[in-house]
C-alpha positions in Angstrom: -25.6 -93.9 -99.1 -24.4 -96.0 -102.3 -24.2 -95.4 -106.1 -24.3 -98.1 -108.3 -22.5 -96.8 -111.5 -23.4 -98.8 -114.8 -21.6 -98.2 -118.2 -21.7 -99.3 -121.4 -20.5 -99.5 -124.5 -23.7 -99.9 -126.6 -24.3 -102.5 -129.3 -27.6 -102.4 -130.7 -30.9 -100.8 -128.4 -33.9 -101.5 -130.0 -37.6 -101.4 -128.7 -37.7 -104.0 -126.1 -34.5 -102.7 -124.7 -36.5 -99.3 -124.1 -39.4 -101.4 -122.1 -36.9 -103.1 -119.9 -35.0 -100.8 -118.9 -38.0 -98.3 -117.9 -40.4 -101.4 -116.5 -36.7 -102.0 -114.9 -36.3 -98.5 -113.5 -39.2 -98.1 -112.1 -39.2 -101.8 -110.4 -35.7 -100.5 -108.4 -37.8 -97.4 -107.3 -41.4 -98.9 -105.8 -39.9 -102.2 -105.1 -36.3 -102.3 -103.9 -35.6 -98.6 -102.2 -33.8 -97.0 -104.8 -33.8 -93.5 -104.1 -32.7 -91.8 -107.1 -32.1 -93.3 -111.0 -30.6 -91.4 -114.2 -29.0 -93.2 -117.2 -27.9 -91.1 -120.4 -27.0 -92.7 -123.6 -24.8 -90.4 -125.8 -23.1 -92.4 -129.2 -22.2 -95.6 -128.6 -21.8 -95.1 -124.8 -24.3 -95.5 -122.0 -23.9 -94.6 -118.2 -26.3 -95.5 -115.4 -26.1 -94.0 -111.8 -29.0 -95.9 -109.2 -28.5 -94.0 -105.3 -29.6 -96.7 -102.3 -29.6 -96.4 -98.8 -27.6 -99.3 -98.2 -25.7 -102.8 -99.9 -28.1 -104.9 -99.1 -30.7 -103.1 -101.2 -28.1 -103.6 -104.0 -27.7 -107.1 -103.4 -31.6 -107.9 -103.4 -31.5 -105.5 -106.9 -28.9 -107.4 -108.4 -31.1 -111.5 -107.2 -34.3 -109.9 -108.4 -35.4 -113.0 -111.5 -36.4 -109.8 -114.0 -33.3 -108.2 -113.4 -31.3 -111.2 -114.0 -33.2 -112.0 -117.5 -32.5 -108.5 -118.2 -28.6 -108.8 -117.5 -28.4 -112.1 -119.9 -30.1 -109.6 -122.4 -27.6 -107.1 -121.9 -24.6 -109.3 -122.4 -26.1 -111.2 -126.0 -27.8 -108.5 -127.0 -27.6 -104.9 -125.9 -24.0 -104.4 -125.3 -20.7 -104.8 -126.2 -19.0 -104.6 -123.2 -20.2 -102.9 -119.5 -18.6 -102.2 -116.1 -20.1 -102.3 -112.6 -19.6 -99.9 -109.6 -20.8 -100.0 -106.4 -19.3 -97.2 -104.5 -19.9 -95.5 -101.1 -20.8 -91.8 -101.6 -18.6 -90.0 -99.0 -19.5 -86.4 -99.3 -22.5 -85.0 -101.1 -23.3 -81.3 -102.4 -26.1 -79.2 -103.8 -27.3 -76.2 -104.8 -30.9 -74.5 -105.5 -32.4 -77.9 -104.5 
């Protein structure tokens, strides 16, 4: 399994930043595999965390046209500054789930 881990440092979210991201969200979850999305935005800070199966499901994410409009939105519009992760998850734990 792989996490893509998205942060943020937030510059202005308005409404159409709201439909995006949950028309966005929901497109990675019917359409592409993703098996698990959570994003928080707390002060000026934001922080994404998308679970997939595998890299390729990342890499068809990352190509897909709305998601691309969506990143040129990001960077003129929506934030400041970001960082990208894509990491392997290694070991995973739970309790009461």
């Amino acid at each position: 399994m792989y996490a893509v881990i998205f942060t943020a440092k937030v510059d202005g979210q308005d409404e159409e930043y709201s439909r995006v991201a949950k028309h966005l969200k929901k497109l990675a979850l019917e359409k592409y595999g993703c098996l698990e999305f959570v994003s928080v935005t707390e002060g000026g800070n934001e922080i994404a965390i998308s679970y997939w199966e595998n890299e390729e499901q990342i890499k068809v994410w990352k190509n897909d046209s709305e998601h691309i409009l969506a990143q040129d939105l990001g960077r003129t519009k929506w934030y400041e500054s970001y960082k990208v992760q894509v990491v392997e998850v290694i070991r995973e734990y739970r309790h009461n789930t």
